[in-house]
MMTF fields as JSON, N, C-alpha, C and O atoms, coordinates in Angstrom:
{
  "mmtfVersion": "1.0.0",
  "mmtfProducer": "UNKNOWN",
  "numBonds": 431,
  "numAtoms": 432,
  "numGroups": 108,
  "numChains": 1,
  "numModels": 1,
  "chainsPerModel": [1],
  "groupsPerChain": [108],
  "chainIdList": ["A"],
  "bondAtomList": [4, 2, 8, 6, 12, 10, 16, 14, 20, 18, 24, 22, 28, 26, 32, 30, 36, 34, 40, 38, 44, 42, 48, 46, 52, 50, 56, 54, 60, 58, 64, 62, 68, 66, 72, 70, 76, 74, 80, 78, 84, 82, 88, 86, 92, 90, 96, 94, 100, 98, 104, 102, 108, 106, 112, 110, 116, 114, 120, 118, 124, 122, 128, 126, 132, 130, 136, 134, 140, 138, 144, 142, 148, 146, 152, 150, 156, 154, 160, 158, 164, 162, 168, 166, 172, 170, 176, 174, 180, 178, 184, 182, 188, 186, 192, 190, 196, 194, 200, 198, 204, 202, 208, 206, 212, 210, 216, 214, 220, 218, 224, 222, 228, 226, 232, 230, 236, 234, 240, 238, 244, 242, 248, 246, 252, 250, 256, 254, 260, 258, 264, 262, 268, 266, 272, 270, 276, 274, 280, 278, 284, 282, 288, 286, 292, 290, 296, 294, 300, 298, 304, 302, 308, 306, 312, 310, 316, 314, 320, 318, 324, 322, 328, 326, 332, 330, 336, 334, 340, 338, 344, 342, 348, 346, 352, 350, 356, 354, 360, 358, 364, 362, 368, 366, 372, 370, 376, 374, 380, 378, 384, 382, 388, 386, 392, 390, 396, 394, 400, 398, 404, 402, 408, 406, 412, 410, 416, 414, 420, 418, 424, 422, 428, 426],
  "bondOrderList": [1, 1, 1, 1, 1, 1, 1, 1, 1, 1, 1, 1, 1, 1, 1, 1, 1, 1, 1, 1, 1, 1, 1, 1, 1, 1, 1, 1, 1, 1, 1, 1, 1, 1, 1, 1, 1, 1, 1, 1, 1, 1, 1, 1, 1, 1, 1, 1, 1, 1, 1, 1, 1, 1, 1, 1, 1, 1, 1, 1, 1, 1, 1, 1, 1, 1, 1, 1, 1, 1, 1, 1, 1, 1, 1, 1, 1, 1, 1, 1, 1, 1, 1, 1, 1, 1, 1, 1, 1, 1, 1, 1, 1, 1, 1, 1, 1, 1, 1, 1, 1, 1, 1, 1, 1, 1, 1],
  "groupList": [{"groupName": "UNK", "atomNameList": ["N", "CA", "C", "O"], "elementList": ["N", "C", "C", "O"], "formalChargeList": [0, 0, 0, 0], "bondAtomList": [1, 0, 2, 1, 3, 2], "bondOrderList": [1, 1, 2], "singleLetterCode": "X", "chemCompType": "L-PEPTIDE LINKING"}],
  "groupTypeList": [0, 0, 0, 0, 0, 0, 0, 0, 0, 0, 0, 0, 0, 0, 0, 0, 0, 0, 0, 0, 0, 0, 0, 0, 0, 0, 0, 0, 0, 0, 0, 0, 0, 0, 0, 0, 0, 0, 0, 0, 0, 0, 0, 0, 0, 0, 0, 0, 0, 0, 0, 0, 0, 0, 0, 0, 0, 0, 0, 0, 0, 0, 0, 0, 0, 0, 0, 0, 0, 0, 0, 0, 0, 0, 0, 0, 0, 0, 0, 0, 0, 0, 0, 0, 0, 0, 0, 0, 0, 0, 0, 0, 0, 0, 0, 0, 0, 0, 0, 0, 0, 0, 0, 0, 0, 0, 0, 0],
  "groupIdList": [1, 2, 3, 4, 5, 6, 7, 8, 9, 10, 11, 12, 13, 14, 15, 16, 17, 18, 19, 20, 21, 22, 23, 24, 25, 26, 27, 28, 29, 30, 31, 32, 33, 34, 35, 36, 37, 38, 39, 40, 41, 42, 43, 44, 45, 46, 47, 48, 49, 50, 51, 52, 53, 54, 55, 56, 57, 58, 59, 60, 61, 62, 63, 64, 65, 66, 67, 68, 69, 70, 71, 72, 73, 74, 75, 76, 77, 78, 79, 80, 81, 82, 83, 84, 85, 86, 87, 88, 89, 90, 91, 92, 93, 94, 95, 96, 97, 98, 99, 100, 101, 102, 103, 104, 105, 106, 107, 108],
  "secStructList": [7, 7, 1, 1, 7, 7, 7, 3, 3, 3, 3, 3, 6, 6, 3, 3, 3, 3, 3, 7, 1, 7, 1, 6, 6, 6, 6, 6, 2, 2, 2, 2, 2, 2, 6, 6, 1, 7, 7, 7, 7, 7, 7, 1, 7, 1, 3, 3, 6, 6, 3, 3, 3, 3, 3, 7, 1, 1, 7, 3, 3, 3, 7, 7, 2, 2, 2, 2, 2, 2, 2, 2, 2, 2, 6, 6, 7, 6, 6, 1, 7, 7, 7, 1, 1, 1, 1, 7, 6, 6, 7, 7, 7, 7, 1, 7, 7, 2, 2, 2, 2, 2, 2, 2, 2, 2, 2, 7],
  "xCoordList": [-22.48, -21.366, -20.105, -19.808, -19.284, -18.102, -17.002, -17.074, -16.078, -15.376, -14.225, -13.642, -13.608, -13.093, -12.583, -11.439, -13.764, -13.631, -14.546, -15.766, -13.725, -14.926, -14.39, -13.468, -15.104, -14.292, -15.018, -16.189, -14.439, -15.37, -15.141, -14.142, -16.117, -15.809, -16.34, -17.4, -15.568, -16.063, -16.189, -15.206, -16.832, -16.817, -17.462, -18.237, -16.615, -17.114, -17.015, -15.961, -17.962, -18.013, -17.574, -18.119, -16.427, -15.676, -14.704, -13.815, -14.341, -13.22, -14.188, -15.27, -12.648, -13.178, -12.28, -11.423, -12.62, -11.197, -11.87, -13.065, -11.021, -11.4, -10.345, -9.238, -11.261, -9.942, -10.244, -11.236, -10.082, -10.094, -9.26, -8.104, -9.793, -8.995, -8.625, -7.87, -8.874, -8.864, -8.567, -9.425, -7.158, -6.492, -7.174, -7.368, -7.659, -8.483, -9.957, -10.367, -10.567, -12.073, -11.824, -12.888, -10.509, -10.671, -10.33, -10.639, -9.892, -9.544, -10.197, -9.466, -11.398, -12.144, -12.916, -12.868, -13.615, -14.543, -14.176, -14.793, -13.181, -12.266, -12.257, -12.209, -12.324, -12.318, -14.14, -14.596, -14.82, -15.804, -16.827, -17.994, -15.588, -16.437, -15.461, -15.651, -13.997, -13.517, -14.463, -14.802, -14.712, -15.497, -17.239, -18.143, -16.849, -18.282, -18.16, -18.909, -16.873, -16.71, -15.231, -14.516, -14.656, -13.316, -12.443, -13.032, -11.501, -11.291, -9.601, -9.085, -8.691, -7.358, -6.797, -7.067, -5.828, -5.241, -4.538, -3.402, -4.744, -3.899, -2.296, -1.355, -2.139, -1.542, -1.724, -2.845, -0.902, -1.304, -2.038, -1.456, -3.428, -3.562, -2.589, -1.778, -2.676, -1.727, -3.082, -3.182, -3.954, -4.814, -6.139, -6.177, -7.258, -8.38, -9.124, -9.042, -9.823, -10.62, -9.833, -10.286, -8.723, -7.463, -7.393, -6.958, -7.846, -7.495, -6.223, -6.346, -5.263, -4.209, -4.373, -4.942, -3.705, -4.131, -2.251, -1.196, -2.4, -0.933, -1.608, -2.641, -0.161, -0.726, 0.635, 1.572, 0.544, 1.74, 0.939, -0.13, 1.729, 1.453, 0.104, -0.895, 0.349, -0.848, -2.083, -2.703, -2.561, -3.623, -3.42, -2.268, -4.746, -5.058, -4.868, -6.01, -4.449, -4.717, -5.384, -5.093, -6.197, -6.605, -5.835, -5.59, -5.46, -5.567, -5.452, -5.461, -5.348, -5.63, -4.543, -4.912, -3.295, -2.374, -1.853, -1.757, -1.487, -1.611, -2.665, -2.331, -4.199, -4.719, -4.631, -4.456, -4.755, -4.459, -3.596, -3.708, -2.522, -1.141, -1.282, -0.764, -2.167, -2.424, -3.481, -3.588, -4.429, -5.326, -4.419, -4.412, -3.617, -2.846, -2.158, -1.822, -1.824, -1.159, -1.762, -1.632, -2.551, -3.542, -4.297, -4.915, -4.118, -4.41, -3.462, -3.786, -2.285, -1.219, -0.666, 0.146, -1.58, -1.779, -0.781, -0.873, 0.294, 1.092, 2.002, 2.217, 2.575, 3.171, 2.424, 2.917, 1.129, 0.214, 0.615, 1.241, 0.503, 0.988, -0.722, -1.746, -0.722, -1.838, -2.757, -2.284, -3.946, -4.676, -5.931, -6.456, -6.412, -7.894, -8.898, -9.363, -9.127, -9.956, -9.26, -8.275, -10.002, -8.999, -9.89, -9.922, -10.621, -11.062, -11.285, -12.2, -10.318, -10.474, -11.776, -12.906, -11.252, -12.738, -13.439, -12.771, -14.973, -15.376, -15.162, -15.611, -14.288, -14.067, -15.328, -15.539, -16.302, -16.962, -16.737, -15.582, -17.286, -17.062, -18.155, -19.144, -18.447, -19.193, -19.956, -19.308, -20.827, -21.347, -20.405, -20.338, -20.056, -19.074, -17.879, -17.32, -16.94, -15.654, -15.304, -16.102, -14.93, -15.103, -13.906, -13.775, -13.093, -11.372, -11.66, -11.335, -12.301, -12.309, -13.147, -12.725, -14.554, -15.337, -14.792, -15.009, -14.361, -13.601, -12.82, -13.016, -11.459, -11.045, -11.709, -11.193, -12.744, -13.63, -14.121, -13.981, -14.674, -15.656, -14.855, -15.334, -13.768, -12.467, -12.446, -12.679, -12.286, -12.433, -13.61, -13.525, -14.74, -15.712, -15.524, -16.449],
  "yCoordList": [16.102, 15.242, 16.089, 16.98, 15.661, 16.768, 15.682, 14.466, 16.73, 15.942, 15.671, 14.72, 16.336, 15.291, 14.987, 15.264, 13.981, 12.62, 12.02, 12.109, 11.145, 10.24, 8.724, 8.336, 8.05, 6.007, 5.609, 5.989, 4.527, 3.466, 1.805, 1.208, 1.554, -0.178, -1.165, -1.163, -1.773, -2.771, -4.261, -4.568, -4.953, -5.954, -7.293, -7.324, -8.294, -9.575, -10.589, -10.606, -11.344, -12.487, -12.453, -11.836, -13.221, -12.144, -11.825, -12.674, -10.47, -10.182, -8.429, -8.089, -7.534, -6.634, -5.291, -5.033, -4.562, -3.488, -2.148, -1.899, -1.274, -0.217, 0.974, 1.1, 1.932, 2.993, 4.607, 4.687, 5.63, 6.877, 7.635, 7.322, 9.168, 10.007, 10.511, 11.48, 10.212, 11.256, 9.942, 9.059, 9.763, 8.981, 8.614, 7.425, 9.693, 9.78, 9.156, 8.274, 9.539, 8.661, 7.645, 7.313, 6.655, 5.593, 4.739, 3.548, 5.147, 4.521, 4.617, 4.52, 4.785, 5.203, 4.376, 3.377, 3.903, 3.696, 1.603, 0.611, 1.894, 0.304, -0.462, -1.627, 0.703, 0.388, -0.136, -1.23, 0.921, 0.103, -1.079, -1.424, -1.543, -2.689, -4.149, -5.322, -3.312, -4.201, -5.075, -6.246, -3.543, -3.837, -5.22, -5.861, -5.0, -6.309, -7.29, -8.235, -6.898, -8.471, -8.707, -7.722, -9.972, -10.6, -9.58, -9.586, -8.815, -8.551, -8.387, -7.702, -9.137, -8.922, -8.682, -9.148, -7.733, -6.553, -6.99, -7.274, -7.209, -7.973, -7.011, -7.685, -5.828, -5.028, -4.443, -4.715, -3.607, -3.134, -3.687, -4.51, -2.972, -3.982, -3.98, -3.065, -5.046, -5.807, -6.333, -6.089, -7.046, -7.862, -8.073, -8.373, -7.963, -7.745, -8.737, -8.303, -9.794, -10.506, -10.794, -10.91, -10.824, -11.579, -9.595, -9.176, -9.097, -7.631, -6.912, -6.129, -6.938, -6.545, -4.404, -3.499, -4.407, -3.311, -2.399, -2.931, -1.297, -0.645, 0.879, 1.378, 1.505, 2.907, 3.799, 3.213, 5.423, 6.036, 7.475, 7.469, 8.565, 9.672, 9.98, 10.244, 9.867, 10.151, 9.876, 10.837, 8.003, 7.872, 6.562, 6.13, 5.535, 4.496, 3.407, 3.584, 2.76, 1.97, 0.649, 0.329, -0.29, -1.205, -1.659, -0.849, -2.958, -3.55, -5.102, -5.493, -5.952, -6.724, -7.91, -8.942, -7.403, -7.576, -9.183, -9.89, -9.655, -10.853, -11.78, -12.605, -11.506, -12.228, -12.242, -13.26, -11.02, -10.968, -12.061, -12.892, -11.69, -12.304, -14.118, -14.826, -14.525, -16.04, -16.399, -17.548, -15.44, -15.941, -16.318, -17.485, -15.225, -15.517, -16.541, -17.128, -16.879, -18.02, -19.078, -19.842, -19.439, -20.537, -21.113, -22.177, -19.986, -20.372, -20.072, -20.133, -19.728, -19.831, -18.919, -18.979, -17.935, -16.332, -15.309, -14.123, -15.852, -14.882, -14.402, -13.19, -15.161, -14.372, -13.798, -13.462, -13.826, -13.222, -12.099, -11.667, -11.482, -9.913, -9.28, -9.913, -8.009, -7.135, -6.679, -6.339, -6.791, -6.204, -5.578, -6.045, -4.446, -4.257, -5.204, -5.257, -5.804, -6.709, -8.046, -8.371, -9.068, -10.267, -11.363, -12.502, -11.062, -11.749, -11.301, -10.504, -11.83, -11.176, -10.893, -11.183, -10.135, -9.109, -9.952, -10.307, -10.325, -11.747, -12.981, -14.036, -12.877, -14.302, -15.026, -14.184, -16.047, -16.856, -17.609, -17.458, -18.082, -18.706, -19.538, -18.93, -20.835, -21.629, -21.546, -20.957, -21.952, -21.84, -23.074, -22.759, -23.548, -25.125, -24.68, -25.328, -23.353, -23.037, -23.259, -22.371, -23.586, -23.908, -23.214, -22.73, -23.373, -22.668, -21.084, -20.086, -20.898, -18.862, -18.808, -18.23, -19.316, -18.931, -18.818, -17.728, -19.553, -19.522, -18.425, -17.64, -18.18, -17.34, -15.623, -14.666, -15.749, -14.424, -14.308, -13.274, -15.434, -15.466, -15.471, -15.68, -15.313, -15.226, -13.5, -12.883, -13.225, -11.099, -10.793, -9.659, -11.314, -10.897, -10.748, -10.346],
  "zCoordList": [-10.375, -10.029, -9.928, -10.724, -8.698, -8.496, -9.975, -10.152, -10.798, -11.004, -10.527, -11.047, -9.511, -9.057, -8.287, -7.925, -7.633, -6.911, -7.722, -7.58, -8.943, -9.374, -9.504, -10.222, -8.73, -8.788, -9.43, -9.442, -10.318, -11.16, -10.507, -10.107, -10.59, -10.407, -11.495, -12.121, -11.512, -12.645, -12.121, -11.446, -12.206, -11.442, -12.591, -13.547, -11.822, -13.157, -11.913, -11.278, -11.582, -10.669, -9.397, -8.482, -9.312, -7.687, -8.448, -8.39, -9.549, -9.618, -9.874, -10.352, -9.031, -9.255, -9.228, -8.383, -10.227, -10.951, -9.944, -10.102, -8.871, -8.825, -8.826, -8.302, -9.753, -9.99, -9.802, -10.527, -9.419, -9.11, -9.235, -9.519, -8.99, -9.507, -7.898, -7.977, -6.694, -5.535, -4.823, -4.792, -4.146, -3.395, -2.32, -2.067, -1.49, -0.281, -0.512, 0.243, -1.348, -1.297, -2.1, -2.622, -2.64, -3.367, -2.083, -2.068, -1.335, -0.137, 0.971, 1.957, 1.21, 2.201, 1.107, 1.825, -0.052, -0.892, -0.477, -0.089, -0.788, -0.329, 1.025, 1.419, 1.493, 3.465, 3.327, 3.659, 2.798, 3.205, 2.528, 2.713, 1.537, 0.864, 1.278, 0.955, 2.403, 2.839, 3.87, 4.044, 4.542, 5.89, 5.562, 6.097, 4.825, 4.128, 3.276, 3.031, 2.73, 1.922, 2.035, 2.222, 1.936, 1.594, 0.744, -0.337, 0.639, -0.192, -0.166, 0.717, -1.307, -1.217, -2.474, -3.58, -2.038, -3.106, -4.083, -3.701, -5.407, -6.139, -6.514, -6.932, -6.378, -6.616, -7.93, -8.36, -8.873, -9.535, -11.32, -12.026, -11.738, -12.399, -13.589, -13.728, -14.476, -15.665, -16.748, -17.95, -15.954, -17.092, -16.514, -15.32, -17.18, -16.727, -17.344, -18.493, -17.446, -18.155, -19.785, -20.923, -19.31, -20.863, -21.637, -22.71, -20.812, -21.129, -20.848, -19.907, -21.282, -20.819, -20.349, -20.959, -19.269, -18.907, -18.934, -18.59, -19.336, -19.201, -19.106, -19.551, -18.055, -17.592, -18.288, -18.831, -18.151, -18.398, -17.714, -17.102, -17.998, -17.574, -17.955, -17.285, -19.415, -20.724, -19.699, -19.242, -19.207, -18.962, -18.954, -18.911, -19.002, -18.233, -19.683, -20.11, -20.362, -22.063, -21.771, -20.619, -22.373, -22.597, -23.876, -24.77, -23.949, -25.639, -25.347, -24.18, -26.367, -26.568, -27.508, -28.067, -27.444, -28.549, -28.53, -29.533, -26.909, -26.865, -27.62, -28.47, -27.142, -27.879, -29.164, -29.834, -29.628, -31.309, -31.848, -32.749, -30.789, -31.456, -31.617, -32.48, -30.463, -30.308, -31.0, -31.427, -31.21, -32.191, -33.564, -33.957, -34.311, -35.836, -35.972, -37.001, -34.306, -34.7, -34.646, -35.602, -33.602, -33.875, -34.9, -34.904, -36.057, -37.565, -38.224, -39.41, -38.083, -38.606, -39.664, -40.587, -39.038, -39.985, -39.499, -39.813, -38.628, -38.346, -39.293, -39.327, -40.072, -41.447, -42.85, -43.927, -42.414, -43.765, -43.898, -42.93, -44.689, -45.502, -44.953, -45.212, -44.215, -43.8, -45.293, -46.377, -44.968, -45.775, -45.157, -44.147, -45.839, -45.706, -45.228, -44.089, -46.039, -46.112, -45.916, -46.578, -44.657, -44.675, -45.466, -45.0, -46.658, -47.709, -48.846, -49.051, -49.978, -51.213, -51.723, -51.33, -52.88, -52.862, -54.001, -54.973, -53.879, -55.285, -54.628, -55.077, -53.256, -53.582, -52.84, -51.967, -52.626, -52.543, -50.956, -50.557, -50.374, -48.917, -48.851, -49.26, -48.463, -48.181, -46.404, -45.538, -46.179, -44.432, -44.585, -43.397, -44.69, -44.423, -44.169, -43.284, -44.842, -44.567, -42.631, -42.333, -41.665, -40.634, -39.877, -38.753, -40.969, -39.786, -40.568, -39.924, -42.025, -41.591, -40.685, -39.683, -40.603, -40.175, -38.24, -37.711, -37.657, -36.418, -36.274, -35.347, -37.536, -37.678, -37.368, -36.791, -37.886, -38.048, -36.474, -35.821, -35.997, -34.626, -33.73, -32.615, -33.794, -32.699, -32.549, -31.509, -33.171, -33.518, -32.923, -32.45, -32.718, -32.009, -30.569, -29.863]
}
């Protein structure tokens, strides 16, 4: 594999992320998946599947901070004090607890 000209595509249903390192074959790679399917340019990306996307010199970042941030609040954990562990240590939990257990399955 040359490195570089290397494009990735990522694709989820009809949505679809493509990115490269070589201007010339990301655009020739585009032309011909124009030439066969619908395809219109959203401009640059921002958010990918609730993935927030941000670029800089450094390189390309993924994160996730929005959701974070709406998950804490949706349980109302935005002013909790940070810990290690977001369950004391000993302490006991029932399969019935229903809002940690959400809490927890939201992080997945």
């Amino acid at each position: 594999m040359n490195e570089d000209n290397i494009i990735f595509a990522l694709v989820y249903v009809d949505d679809i992320v493509i990115i490269g390192n070589n201007g010339q074959q990301l655009q020739m790679f585009i032309d011909k998946l124009d030439a066969c399917f619908a395809l219109k340019y959203m401009g640059n990306l921002n958010q990918f599947l609730g993935i927030e996307v941000y670029r800089d010199v450094t390189g390309l970042y993924l994160t996730e901070t929005k959701y974070m941030v709406d998950l804490l609040k949706k349980f109302d954990y935005e002013n909790l004090k940070p810990v290690p562990t977001p369950l004391a240590v000993g302490k006991l939990i029932s399969k019935d607890e229903g809002l940690y257990r959400s809490a927890v399955g939201g992080l997945q």
